[in-house]
OpenMM code with the backbone's topology and positions (N, CA, C; nanometers):
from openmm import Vec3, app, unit

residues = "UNK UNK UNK UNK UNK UNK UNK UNK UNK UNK UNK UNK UNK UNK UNK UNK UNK UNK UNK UNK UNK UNK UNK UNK UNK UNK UNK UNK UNK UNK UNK UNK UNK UNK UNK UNK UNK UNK UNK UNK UNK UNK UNK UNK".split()
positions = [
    Vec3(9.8361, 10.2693, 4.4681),
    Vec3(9.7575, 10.1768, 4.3897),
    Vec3(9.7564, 10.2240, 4.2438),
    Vec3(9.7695, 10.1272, 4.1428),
    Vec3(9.7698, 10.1408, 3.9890),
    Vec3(9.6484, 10.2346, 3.9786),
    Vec3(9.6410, 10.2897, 3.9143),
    Vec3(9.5016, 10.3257, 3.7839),
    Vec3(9.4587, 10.2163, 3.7258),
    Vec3(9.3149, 10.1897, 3.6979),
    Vec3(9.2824, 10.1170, 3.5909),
    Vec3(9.3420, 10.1671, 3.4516),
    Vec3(9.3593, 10.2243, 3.4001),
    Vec3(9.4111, 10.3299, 3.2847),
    Vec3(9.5481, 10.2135, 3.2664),
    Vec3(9.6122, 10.2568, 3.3988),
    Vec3(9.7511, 10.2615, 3.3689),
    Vec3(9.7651, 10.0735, 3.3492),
    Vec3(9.6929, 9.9788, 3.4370),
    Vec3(9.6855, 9.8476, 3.4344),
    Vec3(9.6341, 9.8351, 3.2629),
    Vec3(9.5196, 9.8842, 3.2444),
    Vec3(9.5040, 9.8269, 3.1004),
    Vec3(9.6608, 9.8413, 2.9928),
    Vec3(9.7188, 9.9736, 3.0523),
    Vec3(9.8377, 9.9959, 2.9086),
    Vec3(9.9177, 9.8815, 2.9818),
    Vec3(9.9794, 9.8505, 3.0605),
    Vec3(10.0783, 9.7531, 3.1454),
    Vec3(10.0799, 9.6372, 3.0709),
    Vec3(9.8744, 9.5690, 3.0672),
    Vec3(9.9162, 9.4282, 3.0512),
    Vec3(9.8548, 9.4559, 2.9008),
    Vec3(9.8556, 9.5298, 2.8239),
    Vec3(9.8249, 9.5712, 2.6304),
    Vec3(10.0137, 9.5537, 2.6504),
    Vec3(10.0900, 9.6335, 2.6850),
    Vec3(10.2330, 9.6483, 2.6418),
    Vec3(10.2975, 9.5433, 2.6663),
    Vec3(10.2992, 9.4256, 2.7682),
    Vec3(10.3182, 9.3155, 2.8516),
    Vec3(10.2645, 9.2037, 2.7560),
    Vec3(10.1602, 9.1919, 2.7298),
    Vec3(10.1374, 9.1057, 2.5734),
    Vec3(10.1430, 9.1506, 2.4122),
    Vec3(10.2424, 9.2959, 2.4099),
    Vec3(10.2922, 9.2968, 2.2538),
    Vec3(10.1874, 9.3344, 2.1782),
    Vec3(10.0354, 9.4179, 2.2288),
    Vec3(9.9254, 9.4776, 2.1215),
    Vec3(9.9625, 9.6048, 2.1366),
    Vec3(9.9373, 9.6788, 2.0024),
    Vec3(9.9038, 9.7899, 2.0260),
    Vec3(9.8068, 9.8639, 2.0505),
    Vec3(9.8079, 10.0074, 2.0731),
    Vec3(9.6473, 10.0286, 2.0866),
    Vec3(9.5008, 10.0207, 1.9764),
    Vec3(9.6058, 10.0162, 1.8667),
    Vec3(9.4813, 9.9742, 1.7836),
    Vec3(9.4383, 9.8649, 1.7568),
    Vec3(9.5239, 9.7482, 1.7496),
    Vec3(9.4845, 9.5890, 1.7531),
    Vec3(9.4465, 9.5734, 1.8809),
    Vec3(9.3804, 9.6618, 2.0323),
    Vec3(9.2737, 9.6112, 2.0946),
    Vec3(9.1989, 9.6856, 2.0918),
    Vec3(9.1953, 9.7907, 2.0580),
    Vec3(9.0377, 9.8703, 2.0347),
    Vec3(8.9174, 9.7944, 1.9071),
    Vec3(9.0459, 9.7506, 1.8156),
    Vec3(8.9470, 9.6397, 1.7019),
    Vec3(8.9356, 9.5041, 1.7662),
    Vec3(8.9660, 9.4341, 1.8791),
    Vec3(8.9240, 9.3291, 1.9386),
    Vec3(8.8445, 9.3502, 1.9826),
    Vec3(8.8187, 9.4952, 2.0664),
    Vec3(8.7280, 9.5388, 2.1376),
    Vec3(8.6116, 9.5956, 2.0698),
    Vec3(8.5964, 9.6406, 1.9866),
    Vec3(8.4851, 9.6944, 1.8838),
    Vec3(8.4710, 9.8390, 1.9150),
    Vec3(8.5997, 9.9238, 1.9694),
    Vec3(8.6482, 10.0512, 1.9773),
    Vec3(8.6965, 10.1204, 1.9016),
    Vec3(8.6789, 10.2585, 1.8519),
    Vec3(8.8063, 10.3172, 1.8095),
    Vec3(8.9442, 10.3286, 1.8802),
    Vec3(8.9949, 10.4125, 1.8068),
    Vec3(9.1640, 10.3791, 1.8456),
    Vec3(9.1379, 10.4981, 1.9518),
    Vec3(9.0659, 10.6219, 1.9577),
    Vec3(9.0469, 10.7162, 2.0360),
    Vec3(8.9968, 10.6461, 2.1857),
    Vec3(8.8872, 10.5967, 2.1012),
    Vec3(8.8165, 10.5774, 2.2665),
    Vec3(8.8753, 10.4620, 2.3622),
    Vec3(8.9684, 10.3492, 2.2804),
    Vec3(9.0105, 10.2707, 2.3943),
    Vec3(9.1735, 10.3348, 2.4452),
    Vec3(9.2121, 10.4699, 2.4150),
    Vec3(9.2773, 10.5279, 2.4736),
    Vec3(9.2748, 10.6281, 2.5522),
    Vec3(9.1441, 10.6871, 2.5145),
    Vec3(9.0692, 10.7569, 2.6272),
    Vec3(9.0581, 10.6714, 2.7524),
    Vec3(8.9868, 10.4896, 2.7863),
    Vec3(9.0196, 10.4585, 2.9135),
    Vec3(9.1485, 10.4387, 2.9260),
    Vec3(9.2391, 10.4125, 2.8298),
    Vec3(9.3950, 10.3848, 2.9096),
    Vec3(9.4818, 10.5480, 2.9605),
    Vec3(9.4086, 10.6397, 2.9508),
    Vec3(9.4156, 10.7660, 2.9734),
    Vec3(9.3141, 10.8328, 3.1129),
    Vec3(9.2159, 10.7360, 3.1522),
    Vec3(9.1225, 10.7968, 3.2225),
    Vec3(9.0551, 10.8610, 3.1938),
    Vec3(9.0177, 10.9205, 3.0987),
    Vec3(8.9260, 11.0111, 3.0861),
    Vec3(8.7589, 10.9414, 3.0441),
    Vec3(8.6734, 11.0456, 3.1225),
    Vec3(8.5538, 10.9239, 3.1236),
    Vec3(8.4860, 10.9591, 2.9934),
    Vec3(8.3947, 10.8389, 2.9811),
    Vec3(8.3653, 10.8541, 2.8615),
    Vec3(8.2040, 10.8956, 2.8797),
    Vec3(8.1747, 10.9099, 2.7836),
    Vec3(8.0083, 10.9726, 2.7846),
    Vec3(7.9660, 10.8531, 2.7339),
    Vec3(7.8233, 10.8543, 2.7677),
    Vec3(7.7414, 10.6781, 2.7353),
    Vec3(7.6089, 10.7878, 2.6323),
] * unit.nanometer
topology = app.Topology()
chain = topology.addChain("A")
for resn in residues:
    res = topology.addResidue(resn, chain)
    for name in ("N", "CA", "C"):
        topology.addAtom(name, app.Element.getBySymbol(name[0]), res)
């Protein structure tokens, strides 16, 4: 079974964003929305 991690980079690379044009869709830094496409958890 995929990773969530690995599904988010799949369908980001699969529609042509990079990681920083969705961390700014997302209201992320470029760190932290690669931290989930990396797994690593994040602190709240």
């Amino acid at each position: 079974m995929e990773s969530f991690g690995r599904r988010l980079e799949n369908l980001r690379e699969k529609n042509g964003y990079s990681k920083k044009e969705v961390s700014i869709k997302l209201g992320y830094s470029e760190n932290t929305y690669g931290n989930y496409e990396r797994g690593i958890e994040i602190q709240h």
